[in-house]
C-alpha positions as CSV (number, residue, x, y, z in Angstrom):
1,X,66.0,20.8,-1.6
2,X,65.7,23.2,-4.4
3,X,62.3,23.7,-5.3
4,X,60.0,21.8,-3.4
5,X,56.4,21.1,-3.5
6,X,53.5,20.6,-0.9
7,X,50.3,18.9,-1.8
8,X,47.5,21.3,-1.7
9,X,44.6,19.2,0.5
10,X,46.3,16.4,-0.4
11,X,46.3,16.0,-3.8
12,X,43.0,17.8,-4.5
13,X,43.1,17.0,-8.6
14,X,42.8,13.5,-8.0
15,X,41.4,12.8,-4.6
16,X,38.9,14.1,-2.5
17,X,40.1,17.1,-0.5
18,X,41.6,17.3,3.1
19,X,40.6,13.3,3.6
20,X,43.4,10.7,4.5
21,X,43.1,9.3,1.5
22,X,44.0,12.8,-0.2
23,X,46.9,13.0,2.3
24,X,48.6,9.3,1.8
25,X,48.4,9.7,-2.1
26,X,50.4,12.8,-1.6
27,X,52.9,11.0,0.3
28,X,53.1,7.7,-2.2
29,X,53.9,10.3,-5.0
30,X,56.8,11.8,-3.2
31,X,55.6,15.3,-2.5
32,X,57.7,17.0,-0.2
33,X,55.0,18.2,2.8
34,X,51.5,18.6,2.8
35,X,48.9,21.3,3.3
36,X,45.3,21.3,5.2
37,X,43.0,23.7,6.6
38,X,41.9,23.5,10.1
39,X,38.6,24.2,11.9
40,X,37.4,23.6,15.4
41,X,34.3,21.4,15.3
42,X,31.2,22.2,18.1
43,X,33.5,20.5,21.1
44,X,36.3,21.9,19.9
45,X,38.2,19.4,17.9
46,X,40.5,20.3,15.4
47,X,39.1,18.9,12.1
48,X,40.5,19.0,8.7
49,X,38.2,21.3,6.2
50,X,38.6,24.4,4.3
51,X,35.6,26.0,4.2
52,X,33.4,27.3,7.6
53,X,30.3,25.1,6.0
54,X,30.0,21.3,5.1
55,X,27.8,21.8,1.9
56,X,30.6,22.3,-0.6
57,X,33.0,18.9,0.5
58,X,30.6,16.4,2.1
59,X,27.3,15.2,2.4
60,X,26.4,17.3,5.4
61,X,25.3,21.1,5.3
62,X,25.8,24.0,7.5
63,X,28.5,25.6,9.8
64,X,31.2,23.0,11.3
65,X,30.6,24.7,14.5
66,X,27.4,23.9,15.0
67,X,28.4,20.0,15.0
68,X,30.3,17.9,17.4
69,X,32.8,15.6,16.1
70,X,31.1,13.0,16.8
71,X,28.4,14.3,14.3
72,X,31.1,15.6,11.8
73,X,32.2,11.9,11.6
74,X,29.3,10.2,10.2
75,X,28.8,12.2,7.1
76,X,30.8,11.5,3.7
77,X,33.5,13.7,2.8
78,X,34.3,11.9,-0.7
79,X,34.4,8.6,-1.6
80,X,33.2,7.2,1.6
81,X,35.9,9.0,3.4
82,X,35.2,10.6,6.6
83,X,36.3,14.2,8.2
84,X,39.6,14.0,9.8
85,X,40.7,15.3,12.8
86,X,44.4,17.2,13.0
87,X,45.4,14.3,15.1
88,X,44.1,11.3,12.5
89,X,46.5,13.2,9.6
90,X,49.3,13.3,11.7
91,X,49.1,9.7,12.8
92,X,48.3,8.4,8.9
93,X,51.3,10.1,7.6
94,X,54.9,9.4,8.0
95,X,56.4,10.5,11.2
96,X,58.3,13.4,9.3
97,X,56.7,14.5,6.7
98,X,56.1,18.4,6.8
99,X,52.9,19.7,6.9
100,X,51.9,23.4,6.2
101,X,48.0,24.0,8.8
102,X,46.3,26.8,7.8
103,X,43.9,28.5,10.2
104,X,41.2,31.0,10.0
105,X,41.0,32.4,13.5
106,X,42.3,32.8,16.8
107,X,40.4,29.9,18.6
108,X,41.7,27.5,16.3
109,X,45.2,29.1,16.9
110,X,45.0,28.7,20.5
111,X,44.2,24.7,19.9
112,X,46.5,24.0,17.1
113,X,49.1,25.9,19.7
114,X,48.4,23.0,22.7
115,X,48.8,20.5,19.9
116,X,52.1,21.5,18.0
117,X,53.6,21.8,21.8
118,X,52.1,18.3,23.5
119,X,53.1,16.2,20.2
120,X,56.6,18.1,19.7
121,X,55.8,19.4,16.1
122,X,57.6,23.0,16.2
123,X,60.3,21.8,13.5
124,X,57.4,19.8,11.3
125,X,54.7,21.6,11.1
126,X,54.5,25.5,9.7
127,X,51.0,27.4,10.5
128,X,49.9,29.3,7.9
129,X,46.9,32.1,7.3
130,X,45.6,35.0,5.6
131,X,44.7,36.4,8.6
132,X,47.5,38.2,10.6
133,X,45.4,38.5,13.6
134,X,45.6,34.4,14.0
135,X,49.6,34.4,13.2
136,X,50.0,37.0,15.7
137,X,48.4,35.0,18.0
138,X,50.6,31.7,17.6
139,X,53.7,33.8,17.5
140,X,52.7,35.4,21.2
141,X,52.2,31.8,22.4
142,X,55.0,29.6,20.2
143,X,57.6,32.4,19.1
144,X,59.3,29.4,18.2
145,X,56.7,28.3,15.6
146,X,57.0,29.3,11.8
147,X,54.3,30.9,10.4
148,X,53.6,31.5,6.8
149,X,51.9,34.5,5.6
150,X,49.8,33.7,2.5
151,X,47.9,36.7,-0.1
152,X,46.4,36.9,-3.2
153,X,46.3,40.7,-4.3
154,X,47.1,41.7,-1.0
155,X,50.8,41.2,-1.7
156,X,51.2,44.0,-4.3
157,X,50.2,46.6,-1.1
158,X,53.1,48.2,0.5
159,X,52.4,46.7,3.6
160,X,52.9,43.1,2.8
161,X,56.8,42.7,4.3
162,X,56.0,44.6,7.1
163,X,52.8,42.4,7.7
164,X,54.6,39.4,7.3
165,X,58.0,40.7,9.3
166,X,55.3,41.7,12.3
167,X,53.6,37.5,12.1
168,X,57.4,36.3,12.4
169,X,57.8,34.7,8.8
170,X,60.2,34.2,6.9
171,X,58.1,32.8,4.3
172,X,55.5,33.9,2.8
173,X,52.6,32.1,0.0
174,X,51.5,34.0,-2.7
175,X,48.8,33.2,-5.1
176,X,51.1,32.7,-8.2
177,X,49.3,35.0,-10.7
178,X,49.4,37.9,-8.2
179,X,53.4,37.2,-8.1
180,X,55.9,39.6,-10.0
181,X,58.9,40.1,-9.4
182,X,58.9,43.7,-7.7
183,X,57.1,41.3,-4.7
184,X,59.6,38.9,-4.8
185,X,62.3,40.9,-4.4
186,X,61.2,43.2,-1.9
187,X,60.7,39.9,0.2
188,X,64.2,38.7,-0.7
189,X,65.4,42.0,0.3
190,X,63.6,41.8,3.8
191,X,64.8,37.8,4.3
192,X,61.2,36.5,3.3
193,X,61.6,33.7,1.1
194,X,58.7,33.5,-1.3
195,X,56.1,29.9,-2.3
196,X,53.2,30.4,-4.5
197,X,49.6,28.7,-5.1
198,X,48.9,26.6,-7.2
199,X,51.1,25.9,-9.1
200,X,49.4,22.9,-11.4
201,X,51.2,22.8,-15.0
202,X,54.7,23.3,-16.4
203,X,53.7,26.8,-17.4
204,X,52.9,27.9,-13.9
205,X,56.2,26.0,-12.7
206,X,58.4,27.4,-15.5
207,X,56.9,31.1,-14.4
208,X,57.6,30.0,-10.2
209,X,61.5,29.1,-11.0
210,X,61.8,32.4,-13.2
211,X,60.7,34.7,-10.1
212,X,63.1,32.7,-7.8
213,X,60.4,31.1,-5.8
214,X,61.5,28.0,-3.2
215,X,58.9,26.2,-3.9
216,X,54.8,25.8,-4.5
217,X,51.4,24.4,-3.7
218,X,50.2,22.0,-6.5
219,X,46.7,20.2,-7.0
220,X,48.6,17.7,-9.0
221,X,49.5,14.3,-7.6
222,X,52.5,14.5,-10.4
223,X,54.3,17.6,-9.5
224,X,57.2,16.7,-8.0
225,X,58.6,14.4,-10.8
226,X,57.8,17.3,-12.9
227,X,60.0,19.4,-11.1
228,X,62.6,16.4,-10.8
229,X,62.4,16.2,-14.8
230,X,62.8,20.1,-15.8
231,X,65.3,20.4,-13.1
């Protein structure tokens, strides 16, 4: 594969965020993985949401800790769709399709941890954070597991290889307009390969290729034939 392309929520431009329904349409249109956040709900359930609170993606409002799943499940995330659980996404998708989990903190890193190692994920799934603290902690307990780094202006700090070399990746996400090539090349120089987010247009694609990027994030259900047709 050489460039490929990971639906950001799903496909976030034309369906509602981190839902099935977001997920599936991903996969009809041939993008190579998806990506999803992960919280842990009240009872500790792995659910699939980006931000700590409900108000912004559903019909609900407050933390997501402070509801049990079975509470998380009756409110509307978009277009009558309901909150999904890690476990829902990886039954609704194809049996092989990657998919990059981002965390926030080590709780939910100890979870997704039991999950990636009872359902035999370690080659499928990548875990991904800003937060080196929550890598650190799936790299103590799956060395085995590949973990992705991700920054926005953090990356242009001299500290960014070693802070990825010490979370064990060998990739790292970058938000594309914080990219330059100086980055990209000290992480080439380290073995870091280098994605960026989000990468939405044939502008931002053309400038990804350019910096000898691997592959992106994109909002856009269409992505991947775009790549296919500037190839």
């Amino acid at each position: 594969m050489s460039f490929f392309t990971i639906g950001h929520r799903g496909v976030m431009a034309a369906e509602p965020e981190n839902t099935l329904r977001s997920f599936l349409r991903a996969e009809r249109e041939g993008l190579d993985g998806i990506e999803l956040d992960l919280h842990l709900s009240k009872d500790g359930e792995l659910v699939v949401m980006h931000d700590e609170t409900l108000d912004r993606t559903t019909d609900g409002c407050g933390p997501i800790a402070d509801l049990e799943l079975r509470e998380l499940k009756k409110l509307d995330a978009g277009l009558g769709e309901r909150v999904p659980t890690f476990g829902e996404v990886l039954d609704a998708v194809g049996p092989t399709l990657p998919i990059q989990a981002e965390i926030k903190d080590v709780a939910a890193a100890r979870s997704l941890a039991r999950v990636l190692t009872e359902r035999d994920l370690l080659d499928r799934v990548s875990v991904l954070s800003f937060h080196d603290v929550a890598l650190i902690e799936i790299h103590n307990l799956l060395p085995q597991a590949r973990t992705v780094l991700v920054a926005g202006p953090s990356a242009h700090r001299d500290t960014f290889v070693g802070r990825a070399q010490k979370v064990g990746s060998t990739l790292v996400s970058v938000e594309l307009r914080q990219l330059n090539r100086a980055i990209v090349d000290k992480c080439h120089a380290a073995g870091i390969d280098v994605m960026a987010w989000t990468v939405n247009d044939e502008r931002d694609l053309a400038l990804a290729r350019t910096l000898g990027l691997v592959g992106c994030v994109t909002d856009q259900p269409g992505m991947k034939r775009l790549v296919e047709a500037t190839a």
